[in-house]
C-alpha positions as a Markdown table, in Angstrom:
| # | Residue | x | y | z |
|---|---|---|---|---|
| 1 | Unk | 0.0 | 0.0 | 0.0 |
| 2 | Unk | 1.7 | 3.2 | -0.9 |
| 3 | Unk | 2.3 | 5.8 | 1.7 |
| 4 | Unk | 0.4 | 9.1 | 1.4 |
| 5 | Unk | 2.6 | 11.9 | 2.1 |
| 6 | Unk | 1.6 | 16.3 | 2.8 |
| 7 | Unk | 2.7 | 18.2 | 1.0 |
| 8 | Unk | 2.7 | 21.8 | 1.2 |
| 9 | Unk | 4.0 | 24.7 | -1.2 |
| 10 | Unk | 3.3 | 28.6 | -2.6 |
| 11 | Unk | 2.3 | 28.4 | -6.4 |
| 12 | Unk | 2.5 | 31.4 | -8.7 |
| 13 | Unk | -1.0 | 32.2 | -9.7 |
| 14 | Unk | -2.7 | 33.8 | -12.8 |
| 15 | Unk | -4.9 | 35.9 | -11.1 |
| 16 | Unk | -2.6 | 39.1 | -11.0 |
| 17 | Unk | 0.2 | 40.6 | -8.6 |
| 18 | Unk | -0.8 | 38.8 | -5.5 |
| 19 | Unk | 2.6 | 37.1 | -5.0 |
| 20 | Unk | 2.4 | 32.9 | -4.1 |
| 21 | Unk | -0.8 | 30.9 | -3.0 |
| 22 | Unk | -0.2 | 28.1 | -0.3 |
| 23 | Unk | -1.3 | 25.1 | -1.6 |
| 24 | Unk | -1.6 | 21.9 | 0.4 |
| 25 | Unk | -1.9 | 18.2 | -1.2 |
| 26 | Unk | -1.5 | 14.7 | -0.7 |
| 27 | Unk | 0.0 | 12.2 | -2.4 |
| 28 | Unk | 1.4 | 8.7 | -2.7 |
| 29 | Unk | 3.7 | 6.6 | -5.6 |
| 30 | Unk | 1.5 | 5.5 | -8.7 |
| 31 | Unk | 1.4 | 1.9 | -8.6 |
| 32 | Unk | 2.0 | 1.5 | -12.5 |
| 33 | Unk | 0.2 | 3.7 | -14.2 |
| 34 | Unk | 1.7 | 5.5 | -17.0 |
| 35 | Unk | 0.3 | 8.9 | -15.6 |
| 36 | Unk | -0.4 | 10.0 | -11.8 |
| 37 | Unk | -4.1 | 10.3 | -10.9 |
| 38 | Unk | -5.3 | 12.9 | -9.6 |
| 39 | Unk | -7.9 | 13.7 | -7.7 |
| 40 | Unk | -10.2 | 16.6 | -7.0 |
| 41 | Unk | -12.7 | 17.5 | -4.1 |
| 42 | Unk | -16.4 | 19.0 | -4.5 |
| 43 | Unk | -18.3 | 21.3 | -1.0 |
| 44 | Unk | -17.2 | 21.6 | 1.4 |
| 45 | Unk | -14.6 | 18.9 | 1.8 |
| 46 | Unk | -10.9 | 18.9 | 1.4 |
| 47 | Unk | -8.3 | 16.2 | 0.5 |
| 48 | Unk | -9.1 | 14.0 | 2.9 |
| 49 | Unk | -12.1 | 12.5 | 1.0 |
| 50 | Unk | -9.2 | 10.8 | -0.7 |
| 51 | Unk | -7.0 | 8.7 | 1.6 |
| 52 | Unk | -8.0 | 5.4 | 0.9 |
| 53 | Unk | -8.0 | 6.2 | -3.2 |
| 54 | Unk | -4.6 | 6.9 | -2.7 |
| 55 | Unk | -4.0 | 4.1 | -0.7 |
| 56 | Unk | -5.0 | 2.3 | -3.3 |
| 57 | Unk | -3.8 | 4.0 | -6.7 |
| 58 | Unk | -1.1 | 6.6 | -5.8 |
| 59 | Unk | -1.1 | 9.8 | -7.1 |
| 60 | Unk | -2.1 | 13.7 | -6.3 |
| 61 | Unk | -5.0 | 15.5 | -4.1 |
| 62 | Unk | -4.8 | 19.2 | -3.4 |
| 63 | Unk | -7.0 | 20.8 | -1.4 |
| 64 | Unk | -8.5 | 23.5 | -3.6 |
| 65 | Unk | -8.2 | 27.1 | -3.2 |
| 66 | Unk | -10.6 | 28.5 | -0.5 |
| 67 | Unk | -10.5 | 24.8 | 1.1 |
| 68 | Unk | -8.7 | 22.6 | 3.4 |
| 69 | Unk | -5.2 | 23.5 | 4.4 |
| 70 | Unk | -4.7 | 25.7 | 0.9 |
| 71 | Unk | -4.8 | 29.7 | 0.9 |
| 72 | Unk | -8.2 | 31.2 | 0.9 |
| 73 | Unk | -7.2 | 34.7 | -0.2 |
| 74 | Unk | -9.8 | 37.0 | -0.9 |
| 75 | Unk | -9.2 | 38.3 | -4.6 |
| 76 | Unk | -10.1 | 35.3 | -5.8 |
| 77 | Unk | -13.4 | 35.2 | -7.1 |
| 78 | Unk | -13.4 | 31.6 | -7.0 |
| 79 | Unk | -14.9 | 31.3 | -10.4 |
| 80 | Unk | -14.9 | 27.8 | -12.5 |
| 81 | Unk | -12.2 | 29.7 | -14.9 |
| 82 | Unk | -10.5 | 30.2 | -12.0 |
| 83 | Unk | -9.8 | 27.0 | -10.5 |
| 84 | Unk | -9.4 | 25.5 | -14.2 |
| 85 | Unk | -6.3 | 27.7 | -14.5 |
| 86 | Unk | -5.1 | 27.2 | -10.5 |
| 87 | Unk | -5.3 | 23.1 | -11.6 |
| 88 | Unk | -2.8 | 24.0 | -14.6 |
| 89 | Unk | -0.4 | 25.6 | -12.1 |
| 90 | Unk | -0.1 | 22.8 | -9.9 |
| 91 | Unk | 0.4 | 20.3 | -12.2 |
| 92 | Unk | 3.1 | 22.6 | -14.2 |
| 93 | Unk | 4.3 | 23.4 | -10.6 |
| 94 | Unk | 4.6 | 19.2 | -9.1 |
| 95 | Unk | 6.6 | 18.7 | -13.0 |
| 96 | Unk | 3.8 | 16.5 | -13.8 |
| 97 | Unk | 2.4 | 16.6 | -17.4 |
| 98 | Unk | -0.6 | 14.0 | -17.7 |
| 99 | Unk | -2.8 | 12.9 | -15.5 |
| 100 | Unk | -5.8 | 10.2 | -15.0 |
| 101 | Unk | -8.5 | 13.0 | -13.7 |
| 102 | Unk | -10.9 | 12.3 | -11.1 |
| 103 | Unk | -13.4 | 14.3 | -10.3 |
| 104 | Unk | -16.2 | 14.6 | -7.6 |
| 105 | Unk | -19.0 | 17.0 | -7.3 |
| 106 | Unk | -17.4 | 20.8 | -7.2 |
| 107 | Unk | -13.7 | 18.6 | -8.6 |
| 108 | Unk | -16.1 | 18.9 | -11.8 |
| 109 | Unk | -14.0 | 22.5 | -12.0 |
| 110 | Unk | -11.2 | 19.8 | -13.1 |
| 111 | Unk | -13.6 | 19.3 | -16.4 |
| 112 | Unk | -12.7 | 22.8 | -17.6 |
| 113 | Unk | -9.3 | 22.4 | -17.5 |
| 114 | Unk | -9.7 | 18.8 | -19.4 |
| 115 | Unk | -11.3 | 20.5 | -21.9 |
| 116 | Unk | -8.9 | 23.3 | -22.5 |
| 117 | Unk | -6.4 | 20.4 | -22.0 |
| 118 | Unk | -7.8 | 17.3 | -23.2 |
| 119 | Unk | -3.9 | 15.9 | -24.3 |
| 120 | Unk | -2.8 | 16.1 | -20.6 |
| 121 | Unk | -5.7 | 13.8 | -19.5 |
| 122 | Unk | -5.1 | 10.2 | -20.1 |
| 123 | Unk | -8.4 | 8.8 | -18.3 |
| 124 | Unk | -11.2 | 10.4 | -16.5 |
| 125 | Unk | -13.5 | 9.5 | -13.9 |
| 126 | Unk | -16.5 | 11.4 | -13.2 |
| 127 | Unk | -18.4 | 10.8 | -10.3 |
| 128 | Unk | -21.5 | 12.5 | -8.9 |
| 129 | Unk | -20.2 | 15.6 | -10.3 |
| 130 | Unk | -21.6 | 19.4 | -10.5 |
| 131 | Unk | -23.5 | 18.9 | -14.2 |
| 132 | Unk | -21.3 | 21.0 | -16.8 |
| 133 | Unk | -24.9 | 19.9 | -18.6 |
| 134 | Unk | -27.6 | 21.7 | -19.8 |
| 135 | Unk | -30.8 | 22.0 | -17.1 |
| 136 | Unk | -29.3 | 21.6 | -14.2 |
| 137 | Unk | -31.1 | 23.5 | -11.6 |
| 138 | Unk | -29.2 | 24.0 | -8.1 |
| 139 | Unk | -30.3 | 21.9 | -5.2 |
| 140 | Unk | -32.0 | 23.5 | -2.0 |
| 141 | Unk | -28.9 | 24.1 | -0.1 |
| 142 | Unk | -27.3 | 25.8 | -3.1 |
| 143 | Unk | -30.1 | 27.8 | -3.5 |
| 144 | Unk | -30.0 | 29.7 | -0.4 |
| 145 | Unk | -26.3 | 29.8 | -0.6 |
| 146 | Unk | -26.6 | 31.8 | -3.6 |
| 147 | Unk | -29.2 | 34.3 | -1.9 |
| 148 | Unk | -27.4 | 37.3 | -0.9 |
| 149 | Unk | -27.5 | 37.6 | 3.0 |
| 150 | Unk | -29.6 | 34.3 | 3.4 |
| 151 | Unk | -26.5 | 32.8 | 2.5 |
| 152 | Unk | -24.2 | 34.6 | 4.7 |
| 153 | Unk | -26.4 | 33.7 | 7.7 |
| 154 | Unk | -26.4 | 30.1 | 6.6 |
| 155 | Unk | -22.6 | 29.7 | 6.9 |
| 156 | Unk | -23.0 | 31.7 | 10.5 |
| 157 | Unk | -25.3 | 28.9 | 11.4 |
| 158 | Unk | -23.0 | 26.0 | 10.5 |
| 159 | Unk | -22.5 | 24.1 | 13.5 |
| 160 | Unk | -21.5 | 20.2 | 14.5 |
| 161 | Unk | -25.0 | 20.0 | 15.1 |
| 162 | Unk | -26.6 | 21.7 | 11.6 |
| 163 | Unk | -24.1 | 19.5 | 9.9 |
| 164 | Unk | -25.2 | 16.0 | 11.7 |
| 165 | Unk | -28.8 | 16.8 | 10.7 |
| 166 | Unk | -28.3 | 18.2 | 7.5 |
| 167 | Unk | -26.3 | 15.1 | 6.1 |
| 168 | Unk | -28.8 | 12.7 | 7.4 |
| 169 | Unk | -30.1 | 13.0 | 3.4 |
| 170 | Unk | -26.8 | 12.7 | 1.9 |
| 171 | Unk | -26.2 | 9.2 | 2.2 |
| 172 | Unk | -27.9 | 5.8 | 1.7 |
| 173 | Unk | -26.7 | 4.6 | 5.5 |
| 174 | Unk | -29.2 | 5.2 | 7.7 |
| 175 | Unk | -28.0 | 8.5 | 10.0 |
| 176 | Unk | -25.8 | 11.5 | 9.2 |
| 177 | Unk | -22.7 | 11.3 | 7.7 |
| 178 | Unk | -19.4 | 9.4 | 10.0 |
| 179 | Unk | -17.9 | 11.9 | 12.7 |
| 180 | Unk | -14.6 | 11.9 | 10.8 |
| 181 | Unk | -16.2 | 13.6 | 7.7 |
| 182 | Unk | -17.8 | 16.3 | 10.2 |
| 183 | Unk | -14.6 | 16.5 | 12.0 |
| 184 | Unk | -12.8 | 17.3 | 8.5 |
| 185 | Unk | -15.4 | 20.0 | 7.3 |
| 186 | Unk | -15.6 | 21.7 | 10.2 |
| 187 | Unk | -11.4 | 22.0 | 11.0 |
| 188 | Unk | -11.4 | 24.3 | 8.3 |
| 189 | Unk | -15.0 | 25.9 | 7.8 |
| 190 | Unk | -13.9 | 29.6 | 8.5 |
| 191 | Unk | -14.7 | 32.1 | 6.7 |
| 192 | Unk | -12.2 | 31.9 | 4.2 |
| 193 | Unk | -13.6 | 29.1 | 3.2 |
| 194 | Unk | -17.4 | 30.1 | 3.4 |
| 195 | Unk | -16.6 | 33.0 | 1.2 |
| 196 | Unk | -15.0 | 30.6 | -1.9 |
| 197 | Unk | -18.1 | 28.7 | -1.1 |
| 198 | Unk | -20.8 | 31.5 | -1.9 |
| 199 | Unk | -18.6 | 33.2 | -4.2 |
| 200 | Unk | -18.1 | 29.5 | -6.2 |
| 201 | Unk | -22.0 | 29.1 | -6.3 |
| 202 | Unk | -22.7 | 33.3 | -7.1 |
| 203 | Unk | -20.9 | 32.8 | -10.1 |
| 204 | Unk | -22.0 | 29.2 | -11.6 |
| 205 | Unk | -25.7 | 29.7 | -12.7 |
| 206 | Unk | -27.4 | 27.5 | -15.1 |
| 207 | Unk | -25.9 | 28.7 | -17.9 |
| 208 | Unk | -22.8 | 29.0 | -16.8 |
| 209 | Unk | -22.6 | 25.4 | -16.0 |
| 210 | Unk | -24.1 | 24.1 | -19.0 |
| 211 | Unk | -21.0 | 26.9 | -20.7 |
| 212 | Unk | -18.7 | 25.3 | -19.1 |
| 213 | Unk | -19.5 | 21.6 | -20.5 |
| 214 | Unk | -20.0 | 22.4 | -23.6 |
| 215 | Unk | -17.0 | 20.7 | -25.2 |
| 216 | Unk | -17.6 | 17.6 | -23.0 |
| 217 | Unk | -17.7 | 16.2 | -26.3 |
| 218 | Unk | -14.1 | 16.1 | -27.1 |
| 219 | Unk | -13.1 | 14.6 | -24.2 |
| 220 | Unk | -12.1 | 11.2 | -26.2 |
| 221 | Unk | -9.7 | 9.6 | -23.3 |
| 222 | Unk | -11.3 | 6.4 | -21.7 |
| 223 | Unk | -13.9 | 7.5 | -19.2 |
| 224 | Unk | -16.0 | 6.1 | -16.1 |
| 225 | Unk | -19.2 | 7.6 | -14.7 |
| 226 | Unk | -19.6 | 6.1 | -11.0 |
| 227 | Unk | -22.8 | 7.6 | -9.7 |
| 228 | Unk | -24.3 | 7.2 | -6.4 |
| 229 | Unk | -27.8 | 6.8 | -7.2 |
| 230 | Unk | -29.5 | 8.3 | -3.7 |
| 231 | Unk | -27.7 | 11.8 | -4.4 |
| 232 | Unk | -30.5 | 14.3 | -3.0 |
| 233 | Unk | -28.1 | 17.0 | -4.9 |
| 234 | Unk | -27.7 | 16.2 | -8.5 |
| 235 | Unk | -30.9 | 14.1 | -10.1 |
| 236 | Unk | -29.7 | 10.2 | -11.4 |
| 237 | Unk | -30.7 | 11.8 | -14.5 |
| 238 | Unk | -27.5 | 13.1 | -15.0 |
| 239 | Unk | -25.5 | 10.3 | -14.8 |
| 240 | Unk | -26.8 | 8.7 | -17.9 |
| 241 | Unk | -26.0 | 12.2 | -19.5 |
| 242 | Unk | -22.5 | 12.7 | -18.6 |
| 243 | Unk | -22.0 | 9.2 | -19.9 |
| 244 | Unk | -23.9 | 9.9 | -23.2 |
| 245 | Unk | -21.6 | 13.4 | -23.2 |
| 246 | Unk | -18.1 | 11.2 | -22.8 |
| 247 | Unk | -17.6 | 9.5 | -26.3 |
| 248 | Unk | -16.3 | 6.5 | -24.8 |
| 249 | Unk | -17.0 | 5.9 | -21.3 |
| 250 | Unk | -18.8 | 3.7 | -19.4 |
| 251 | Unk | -21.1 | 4.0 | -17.1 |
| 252 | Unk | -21.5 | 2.4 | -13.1 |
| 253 | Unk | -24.5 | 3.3 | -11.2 |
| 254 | Unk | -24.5 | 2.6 | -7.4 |
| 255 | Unk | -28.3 | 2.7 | -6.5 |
| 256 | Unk | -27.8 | 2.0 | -2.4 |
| 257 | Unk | -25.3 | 4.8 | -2.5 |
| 258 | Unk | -25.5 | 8.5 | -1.8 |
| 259 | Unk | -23.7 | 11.5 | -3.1 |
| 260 | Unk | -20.4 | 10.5 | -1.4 |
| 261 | Unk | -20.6 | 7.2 | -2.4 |
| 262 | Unk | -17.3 | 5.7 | -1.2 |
| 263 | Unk | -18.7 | 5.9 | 2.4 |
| 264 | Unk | -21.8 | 3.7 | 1.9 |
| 265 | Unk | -19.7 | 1.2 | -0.9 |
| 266 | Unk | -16.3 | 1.7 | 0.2 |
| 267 | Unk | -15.9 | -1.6 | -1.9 |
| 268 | Unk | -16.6 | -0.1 | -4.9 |
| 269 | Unk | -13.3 | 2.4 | -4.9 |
| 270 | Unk | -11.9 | -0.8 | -6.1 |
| 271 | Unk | -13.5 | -0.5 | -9.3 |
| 272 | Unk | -11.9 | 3.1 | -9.6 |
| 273 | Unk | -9.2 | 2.3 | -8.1 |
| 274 | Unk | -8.6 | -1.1 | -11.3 |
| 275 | Unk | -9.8 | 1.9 | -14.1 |
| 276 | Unk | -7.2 | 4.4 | -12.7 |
| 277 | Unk | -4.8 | 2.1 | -12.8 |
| 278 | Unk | -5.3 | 0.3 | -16.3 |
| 279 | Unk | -2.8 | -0.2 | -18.6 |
């Protein structure tokens, strides 16, 4: 089992004379594949969601900008453009050229840069993503986190508590998500970290997500859709249509998991874990 190391480092960013940007990340040795994998996080979690992938495959997981241990600085508008161009500096920055992508929920960022980049992606997992798909429209949660003050007042209000309650919907076990994925969210739920948050869903309206996907298309690299199919966030629906949008993926649908599906089915990250690391 390869050892998953921190990492820590300041990147130069794109985004104007603002000097470095922390950047925290994980990682582990690739165990055979010809390019790393790398992994990317969705809201409001951090690298940790993916320990026991690394564990298993090797590879790369930062914590994105406004998340985790990595800088939350607040000219960034945390925009998908954004984080498509702060994934292209890492990579250039770890001296790593092509990747196996994964990305989960918010990671779906990670699609933009494939598409601007589709010759540094050499697979690509997509798994109960953000739809970069036309007719999305945002779950409950989202919506009031894109209200203006009702949104504010909903981070204010995010205690151990709100979160054991709220999760109770988010996965197919029976009670709220484990004390070890509270513990994570809330070690770094300031309010550098609320403000990528409502910023990140501000700025990523219908539109602008189905924008953002609309080159899904060329993405020709081998792909796998793993959905978990009791996801109160993102309708099944789009499952099916992220696989039809990926010319040659296949599609895994997980119906007695939720939107983190890893923790009701940690036995399925071995099927990720075998298409990551494919020859």
């Amino acid at each position: 089992m390869p050892e998953v190391r921190e990492n820590t480092a300041e990147i130069d960013t794109p985004f104007g004379a603002h000097g470095g940007l922390p950047v925290f990340w994980r990682s582990a040795p690739s165990s055979g594949a010809a390019a790393p994998a790398l992994y990317l996080h969705g809201v409001p979690t951090n690298s940790d969601d993916w320990v026991p992938f690394l564990e298993r495959t090797g590879g790369l997981a930062p914590d994105l900008p406004g998340f985790g241990r990595s800088g939350k600085p607040g000219y960034l508008k945390y925009t998908i453009g954004e984080y498509a161009a702060f994934i292209e500096r890492f990579l250039d920055t770890v001296e790593v050229e092509r990747v196996r992508l994964l990305v989960h929920d918010w990671g779906a960022v990670g699609l933009a840069f494939a598409q601007a980049h589709p010759e540094r992606i050499e697979r690509l997992v997509v798994t109960n993503a953000v739809p970069l798909l036309p007719g999305y429209r945002w779950h409950r949660t989202a919506r009031i986190w894109r209200t203006p003050v009702l949104g504010e007042l909903a981070m204010g209000m995010t205690t151990r508590r709100v979160l054991r309650l709220s999760t109770r919907e988010s996965n197919a076990t029976p009670g709220p998500l484990p004390d070890a994925w509270i513990d994570s969210v809330l070690d770094h739920f300031d309010q550098g970290t609320q403000r990528a948050i409502l910023r990140l869903y501000r700025s990523s309206p219908s539109d602008v997500l189905a924008k953002a996907g609309e080159h899904l298309s060329t993405l020709t690299m081998p792909a796998l859709v793993v959905w978990g199919m009791r996801d109160p966030y993102i309708p099944e629906r789009f499952a099916a249509e992220y696989a039809q949008a990926l010319p040659n993926s296949e599609l895994v649908e997980l119906p007695d998991a939720g939107h983190w599906w890893w923790l009701d089915r940690p036995d399925a990250i071995e099927r990720v874990a075998e298409f990551m690391t494919a020859a």
